[in-house]
ZAFIKOL-42270 format. One record per residue (C-alpha): residue in three letters; x, z, y. Coordinates in pm, whole numbers. Layout:
<residu:ALA, X:X, Z:Z, Y:Y> .
...
//
This chain:
<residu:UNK, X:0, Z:0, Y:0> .
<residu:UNK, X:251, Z:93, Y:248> .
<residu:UNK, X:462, Z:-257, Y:252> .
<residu:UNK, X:131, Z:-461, Y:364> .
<residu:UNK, X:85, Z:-221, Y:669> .
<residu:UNK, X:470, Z:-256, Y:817> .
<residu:UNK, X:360, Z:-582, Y:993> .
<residu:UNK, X:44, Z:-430, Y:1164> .
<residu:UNK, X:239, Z:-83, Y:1218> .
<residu:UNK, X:529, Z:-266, Y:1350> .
<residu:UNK, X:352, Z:-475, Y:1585> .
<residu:UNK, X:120, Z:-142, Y:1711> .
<residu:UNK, X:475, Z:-16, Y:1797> .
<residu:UNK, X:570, Z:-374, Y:2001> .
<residu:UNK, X:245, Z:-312, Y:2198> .
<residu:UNK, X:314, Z:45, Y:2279> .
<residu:UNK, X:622, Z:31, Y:2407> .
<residu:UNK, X:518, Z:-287, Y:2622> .
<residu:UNK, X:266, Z:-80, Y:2757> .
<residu:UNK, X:496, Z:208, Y:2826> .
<residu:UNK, X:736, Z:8, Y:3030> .
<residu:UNK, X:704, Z:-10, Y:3430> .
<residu:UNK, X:528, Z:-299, Y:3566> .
<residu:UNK, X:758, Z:-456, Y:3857> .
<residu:UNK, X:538, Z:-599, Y:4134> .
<residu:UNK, X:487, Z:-983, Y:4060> .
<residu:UNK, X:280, Z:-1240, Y:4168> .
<residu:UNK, X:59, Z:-1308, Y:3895> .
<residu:UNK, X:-295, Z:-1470, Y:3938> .
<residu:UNK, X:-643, Z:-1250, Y:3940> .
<residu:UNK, X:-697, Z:-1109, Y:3581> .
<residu:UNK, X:-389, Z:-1311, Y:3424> .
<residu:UNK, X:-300, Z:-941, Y:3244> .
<residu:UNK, X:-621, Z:-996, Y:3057> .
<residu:UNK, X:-489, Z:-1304, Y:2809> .
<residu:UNK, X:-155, Z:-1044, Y:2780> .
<residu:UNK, X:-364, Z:-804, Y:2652> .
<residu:UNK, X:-587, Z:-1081, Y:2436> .
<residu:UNK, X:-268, Z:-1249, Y:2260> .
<residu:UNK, X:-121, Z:-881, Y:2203> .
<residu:UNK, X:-452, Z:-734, Y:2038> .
<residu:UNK, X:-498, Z:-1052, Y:1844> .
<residu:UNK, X:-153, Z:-1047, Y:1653> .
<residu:UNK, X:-258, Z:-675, Y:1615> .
<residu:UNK, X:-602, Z:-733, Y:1499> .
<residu:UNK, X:-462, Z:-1019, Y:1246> .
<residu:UNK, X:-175, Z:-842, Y:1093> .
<residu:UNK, X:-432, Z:-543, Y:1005> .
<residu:UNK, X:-721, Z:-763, Y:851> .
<residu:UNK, X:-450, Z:-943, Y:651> .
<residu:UNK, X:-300, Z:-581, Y:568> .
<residu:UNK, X:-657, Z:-434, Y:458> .
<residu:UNK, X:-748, Z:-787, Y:299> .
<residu:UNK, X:-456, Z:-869, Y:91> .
<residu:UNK, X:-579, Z:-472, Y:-100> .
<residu:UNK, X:-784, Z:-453, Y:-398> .
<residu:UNK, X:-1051, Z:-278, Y:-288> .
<residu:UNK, X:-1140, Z:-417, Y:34> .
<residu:UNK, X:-1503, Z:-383, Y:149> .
<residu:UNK, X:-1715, Z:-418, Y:456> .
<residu:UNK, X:-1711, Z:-61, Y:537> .
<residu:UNK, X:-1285, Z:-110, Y:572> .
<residu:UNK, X:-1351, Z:-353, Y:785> .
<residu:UNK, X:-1594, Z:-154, Y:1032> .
<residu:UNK, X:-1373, Z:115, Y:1023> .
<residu:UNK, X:-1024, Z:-124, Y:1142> .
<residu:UNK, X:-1254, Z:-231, Y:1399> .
<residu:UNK, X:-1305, Z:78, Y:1513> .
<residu:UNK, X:-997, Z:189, Y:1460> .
<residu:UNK, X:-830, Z:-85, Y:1670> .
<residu:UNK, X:-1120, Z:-8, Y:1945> .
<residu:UNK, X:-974, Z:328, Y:1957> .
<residu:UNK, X:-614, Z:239, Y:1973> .
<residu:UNK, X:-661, Z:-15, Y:2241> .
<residu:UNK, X:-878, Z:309, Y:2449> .
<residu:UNK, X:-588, Z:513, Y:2387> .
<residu:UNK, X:-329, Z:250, Y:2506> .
<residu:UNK, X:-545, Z:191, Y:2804> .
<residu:UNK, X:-537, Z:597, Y:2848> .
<residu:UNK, X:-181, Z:637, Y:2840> .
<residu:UNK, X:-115, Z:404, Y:3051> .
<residu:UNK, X:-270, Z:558, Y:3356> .
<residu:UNK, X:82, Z:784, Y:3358> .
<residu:UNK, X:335, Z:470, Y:3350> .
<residu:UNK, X:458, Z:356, Y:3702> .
<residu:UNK, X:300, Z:-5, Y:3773> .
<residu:UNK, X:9, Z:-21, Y:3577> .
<residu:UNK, X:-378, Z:71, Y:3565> .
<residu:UNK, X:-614, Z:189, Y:3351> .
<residu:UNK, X:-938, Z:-11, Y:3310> .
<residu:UNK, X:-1228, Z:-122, Y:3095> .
<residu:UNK, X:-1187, Z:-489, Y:3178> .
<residu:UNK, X:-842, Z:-417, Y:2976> .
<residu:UNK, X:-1013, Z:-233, Y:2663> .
<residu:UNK, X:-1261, Z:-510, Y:2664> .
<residu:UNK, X:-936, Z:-777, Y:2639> .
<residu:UNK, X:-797, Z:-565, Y:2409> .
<residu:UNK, X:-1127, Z:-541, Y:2228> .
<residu:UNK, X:-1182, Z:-897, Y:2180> .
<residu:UNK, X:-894, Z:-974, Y:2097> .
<residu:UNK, X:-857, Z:-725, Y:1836> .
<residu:UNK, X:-1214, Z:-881, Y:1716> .
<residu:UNK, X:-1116, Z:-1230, Y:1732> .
<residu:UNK, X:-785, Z:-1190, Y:1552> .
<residu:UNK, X:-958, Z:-982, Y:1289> .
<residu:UNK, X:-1211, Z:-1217, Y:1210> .
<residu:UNK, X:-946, Z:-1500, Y:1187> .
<residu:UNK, X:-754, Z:-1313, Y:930> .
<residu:UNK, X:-1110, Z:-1262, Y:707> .
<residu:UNK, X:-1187, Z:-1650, Y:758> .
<residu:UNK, X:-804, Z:-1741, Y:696> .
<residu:UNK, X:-797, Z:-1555, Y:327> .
<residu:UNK, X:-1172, Z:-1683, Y:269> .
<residu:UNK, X:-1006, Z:-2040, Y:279> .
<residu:UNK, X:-693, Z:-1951, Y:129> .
<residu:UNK, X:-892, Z:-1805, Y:-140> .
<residu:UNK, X:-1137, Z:-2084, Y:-187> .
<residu:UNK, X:-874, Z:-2340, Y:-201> .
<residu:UNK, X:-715, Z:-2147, Y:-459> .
<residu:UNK, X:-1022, Z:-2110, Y:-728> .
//
């Protein structure tokens, strides 16, 4: 169990400690942050459906309970932040992270349905 879960574990890390770094003052356009936080919560979202998927035992329940898992990480992310010099805390960044934990998740389920079909 533990090998499938370095990925999504390592990548939870990546996002972390981008989070935790100091955001220098750049000129970015309105609500540009928002794909960051997308594209990071996607890879995250990914890595754990293919973690939870590539188990015996995976059910629908597992899945509701990595999504809500990953809802609560991406809160808690969006918490800490409010401490690090540079950045904000807001809902229109959970609901980035949010979807893209969503979207990437359901990628991963219709990636190993395929793989799966092809296979049989």
């Amino acid at each position: 169990m533990g090998r499938r879960w370095f990925a999504p574990g390592l990548w939870a890390i990546v996002v972390l400690l981008s989070s935790s770094l100091p955001l220098p003052p750049i000129a970015a356009p309105p609500g540009a942050d928002k794909g960051v936080h997308g594209v990071l919560y996607f890879g995250l979202g990914f890595l754990s459906g293919r973690a939870l998927l590539l188990g015996k035992n995976a059910r629908v329940w597992h899945l509701l309970v990595l999504v809500f898992g990953l809802l609560a990480f991406g809160a808690l992310d969006e918490v800490h932040q409010r401490w690090i010099p540079g950045r904000t805390s807001d809902r229109a960044d959970w609901a980035a992270d949010a979807v893209g934990s969503v979207v990437g998740l359901a990628a991963s389920v219709a990636a190993t349905r395929s793989r799966r079909r092809r296979a049989a």
